[in-house]
N, C-alpha and C positions, 0 to 999 in steps of 0.2 A: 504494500500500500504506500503510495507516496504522499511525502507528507510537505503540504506549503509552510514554507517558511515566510514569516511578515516581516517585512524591515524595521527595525527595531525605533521607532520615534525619536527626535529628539528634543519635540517638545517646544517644537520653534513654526511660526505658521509659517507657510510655505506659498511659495507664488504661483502653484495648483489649488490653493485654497482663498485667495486675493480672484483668480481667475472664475472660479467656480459660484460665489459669491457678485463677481459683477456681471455675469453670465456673458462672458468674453473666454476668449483663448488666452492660454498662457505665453503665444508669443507677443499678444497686442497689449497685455500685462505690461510685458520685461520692455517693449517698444514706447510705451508710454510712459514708463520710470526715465529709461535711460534719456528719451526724447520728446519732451511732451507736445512740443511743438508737430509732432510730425502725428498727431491721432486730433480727432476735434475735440472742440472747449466739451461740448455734452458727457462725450466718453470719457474724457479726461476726468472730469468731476467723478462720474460713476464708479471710477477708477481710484482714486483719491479718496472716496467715501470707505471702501470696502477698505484700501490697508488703512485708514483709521480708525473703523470699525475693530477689525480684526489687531490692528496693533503690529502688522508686518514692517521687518525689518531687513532689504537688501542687504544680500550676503556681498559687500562691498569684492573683497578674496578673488569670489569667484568670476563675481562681474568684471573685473580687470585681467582675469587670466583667458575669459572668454573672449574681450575684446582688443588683449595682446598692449592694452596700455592703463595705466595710473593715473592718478590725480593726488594720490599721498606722496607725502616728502618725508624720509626717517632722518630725526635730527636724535643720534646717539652721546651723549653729553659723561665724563666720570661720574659727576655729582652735582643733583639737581642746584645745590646751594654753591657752585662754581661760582668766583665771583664772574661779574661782569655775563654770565654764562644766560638770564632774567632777559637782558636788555637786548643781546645777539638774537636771542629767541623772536624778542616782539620787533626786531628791524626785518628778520625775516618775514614772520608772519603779517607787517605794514606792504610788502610787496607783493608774498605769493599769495596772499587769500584773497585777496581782489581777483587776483587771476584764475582761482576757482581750485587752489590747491590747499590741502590742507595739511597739514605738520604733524606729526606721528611722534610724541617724543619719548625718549626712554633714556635710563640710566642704567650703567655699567658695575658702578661701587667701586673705581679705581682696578675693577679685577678682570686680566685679559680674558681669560677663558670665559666672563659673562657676557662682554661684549661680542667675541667672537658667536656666543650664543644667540644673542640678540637681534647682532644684523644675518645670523643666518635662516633665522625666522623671521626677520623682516626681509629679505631677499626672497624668499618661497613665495610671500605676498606680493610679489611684483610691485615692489615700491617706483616713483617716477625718480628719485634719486636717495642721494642718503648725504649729510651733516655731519659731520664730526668737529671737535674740537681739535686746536693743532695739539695734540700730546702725541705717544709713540704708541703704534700699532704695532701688534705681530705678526709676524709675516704671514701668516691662517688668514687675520683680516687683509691686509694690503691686496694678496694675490685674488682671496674673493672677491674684493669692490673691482679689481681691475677683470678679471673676467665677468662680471656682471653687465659689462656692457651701460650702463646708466652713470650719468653725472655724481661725483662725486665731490665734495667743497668742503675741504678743511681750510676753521674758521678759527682767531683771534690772535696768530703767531706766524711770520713770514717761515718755512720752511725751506731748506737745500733740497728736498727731496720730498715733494707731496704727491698723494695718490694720482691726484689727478688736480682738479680745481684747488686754489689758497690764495687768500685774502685773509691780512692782517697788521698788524707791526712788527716791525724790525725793532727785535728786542735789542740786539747789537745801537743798532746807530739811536736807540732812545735812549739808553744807557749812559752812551757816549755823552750824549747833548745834556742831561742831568751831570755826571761828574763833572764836563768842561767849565758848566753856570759856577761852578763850585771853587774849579780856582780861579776863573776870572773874577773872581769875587771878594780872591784874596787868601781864601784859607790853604793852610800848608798840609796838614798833618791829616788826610779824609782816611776814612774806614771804612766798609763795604760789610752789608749784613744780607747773610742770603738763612732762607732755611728752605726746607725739603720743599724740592720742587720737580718738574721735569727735568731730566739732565742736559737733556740741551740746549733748556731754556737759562739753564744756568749757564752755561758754555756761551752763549750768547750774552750772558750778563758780565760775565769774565771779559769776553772779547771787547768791552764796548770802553769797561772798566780800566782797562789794560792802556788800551788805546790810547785814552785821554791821561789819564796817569803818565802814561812815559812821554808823549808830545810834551809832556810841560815839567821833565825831568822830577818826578814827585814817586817815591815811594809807595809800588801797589800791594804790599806785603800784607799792611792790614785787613785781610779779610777774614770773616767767620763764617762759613757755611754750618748752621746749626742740621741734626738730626728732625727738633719739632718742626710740626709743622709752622705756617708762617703766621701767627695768631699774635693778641696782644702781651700775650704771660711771658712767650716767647720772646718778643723785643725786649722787655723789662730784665727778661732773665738772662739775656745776653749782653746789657750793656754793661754791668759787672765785670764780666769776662774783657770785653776794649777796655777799659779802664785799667787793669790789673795789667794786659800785656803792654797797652802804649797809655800811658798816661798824659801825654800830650796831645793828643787827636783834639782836633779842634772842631770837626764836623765827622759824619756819619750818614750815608747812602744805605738807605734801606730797600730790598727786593719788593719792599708793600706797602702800603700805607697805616697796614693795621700792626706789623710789626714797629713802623716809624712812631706811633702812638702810643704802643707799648714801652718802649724809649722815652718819649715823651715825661707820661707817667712815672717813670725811676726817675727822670732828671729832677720831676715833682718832690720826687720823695727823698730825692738827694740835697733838694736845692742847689742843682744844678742850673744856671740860668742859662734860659733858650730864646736867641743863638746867642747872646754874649759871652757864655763859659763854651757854649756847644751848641752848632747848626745841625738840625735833622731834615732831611728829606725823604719823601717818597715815592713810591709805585703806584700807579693804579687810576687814583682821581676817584677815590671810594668818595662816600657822601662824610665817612667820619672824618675826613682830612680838613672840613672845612668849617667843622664844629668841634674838634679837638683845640686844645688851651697851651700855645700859640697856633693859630690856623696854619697848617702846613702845608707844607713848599710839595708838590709834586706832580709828576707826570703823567698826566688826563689818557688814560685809553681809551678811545671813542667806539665804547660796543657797541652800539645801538645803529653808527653810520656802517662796519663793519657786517652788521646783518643784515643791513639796507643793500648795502653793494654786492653782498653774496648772494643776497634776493633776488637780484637785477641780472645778476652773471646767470644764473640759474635757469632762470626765465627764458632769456637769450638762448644758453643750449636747448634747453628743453624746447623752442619753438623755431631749433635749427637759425639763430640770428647771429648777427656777430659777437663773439664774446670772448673776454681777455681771463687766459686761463689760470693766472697768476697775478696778483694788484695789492704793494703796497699801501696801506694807509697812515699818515700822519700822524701821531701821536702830538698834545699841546701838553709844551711847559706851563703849570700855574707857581707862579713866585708869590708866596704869602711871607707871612712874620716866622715864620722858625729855621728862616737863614737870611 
């Protein structure tokens, strides 16, 4: 005796049930979702009644794998709380959602193997591209995006070597342009505070660091690359340590703004006066650099224009237009009171 087997539900209404309901066919269904222009106003309605009746929900997946194209964009991010990481997001989305794309976003937790995870399941859903941040990829990810065939734009850091698309600052020559304001300013003895970061990006903070240091014959010895990460506990718990090895430093170049504040706060609590015992500077152009006690000197990264232009570059490939696969963006000195 043979015995039917039922396909096992899963509990989701289905566009033979949307169809059955407006007593149409399921192609003039999936034709009117995808195109509503192309059935009339009357059907359409009738059509529109029943999945809100019903409460149906296009299987977005399949509809792009049917019709071999996307409208999502996968923006893969370490950590949602990245700084500057908020602002890239909404330059992108001020570009591509007008254009009828929509941003897919997910986090990794700093761990290769999840993000290799991640965009391997957002690759199986035919994404129209993928985002990343400039940090370092393993080679799992690299060779997927590049056999993927789809745009790829790593964002917030000029890279030697990017997948494919990058738009950001040149951490190198921003560096530069903060130490140089520093001895033309007069100060002899600077220091350099870096803590746990990309290693390249530190390599680039060295190079910039370096650069300017030796043009103007100045000792680039003083640096501290701490283990913590770049937090406020962190600047405060480090300035201790400059002191004890060079007790002359006159100023101090910090990799962040939120470690330059934690600096700040010891100088507070040293009575250390800023800048006339000690200039601090920093990275970033965070919002606390401009309400910290003295308002501090640093280096504006412009997220928000950086997602704008990778929105734009994007767009471009995505609609086969001209577009620049590679684009520095400028970084602004802000000069305040704590140098």
């Amino acid at each position: 005796m043979s015995i039917t087997r039922k396909r096992r539900s899963t509990g989701k209404v289905t566009l033979a049930e949307v169809a059955q309901l407006a007593g149409v066919g399921t192609m003039t269904v999936s034709r009117a979702l995808r195109t509503p222009e192309a059935v009339s106003d009357k059907l359409r309605e009738k059509i529109e009644a029943a999945v809100q009746e019903l409460g149906y929900v296009p299987n977005l997946a399949a509809s792009a794998l049917a019709s071999a194209s996307s409208w999502t964009v996968a923006m893969v991010v370490p950590h949602l709380g990245e700084f500057g990481c908020s602002e890239m997001f909404a330059g992108l989305q001020q570009v591509l959602q007008p254009a009828g794309y929509q941003i897919m976003l997910a986090e990794s937790q700093h761990q290769p193997e999840q993000e290799e995870k991640l965009l391997e399941t957002l690759l199986a859903s035919n994404i129209a591209a993928a985002v990343l941040l400039s940090v370092e990829h393993s080679e799992n990810v690299r060779n997927g995006l590049q056999n993927a065939s789809i745009p790829v734009m790593e964002i917030g850091a000029v890279r030697a070597d990017p997948i494919d698309m990058n738009i950001g600052i040149d951490h190198a020559a921003a560096m530069f342009e903060l130490t140089e304001m520093l001895i033309t300013r007069g100060y002899q003895h600077i220091g350099l505070l870096c803590a746990n970061q990309e290693k390249w990006v530190f390599q680039q903070h060295l190079q910039g660091w370096y650069k300017a240091m030796l043009r103007h014959h100045r000792s680039p010895d003083r640096v501290i690359n701490a283990a913590s990460p770049p937090t406020f506990s962190t600047g405060a718990a480090q300035l201790p340590e400059f002191l004890l090895a060079w007790p002359e430093m006159d100023a101090l170049v910090c990799e962040s703004d939120e470690l330059a504040c934690g600096v700040l706060y010891e100088c507070q609590r040293r009575r250390i006066k800023v800048p006339d015992d000690l200039a601090v500077v920093g990275f970033g152009g965070s919002d606390v650099s401009r309400v910290c006690q003295p308002p501090l000197t640093t280096m504006l990264v412009p997220h928000r224009k950086i997602g704008v232009d990778a929105g734009k570059a994007l767009l471009a490939r995505l609609h086969d237009n001209d577009w620049l696969p590679k684009a520095t963006i400028a970084p602004r000195l802000y000069q305040r009171d704590s140098c």
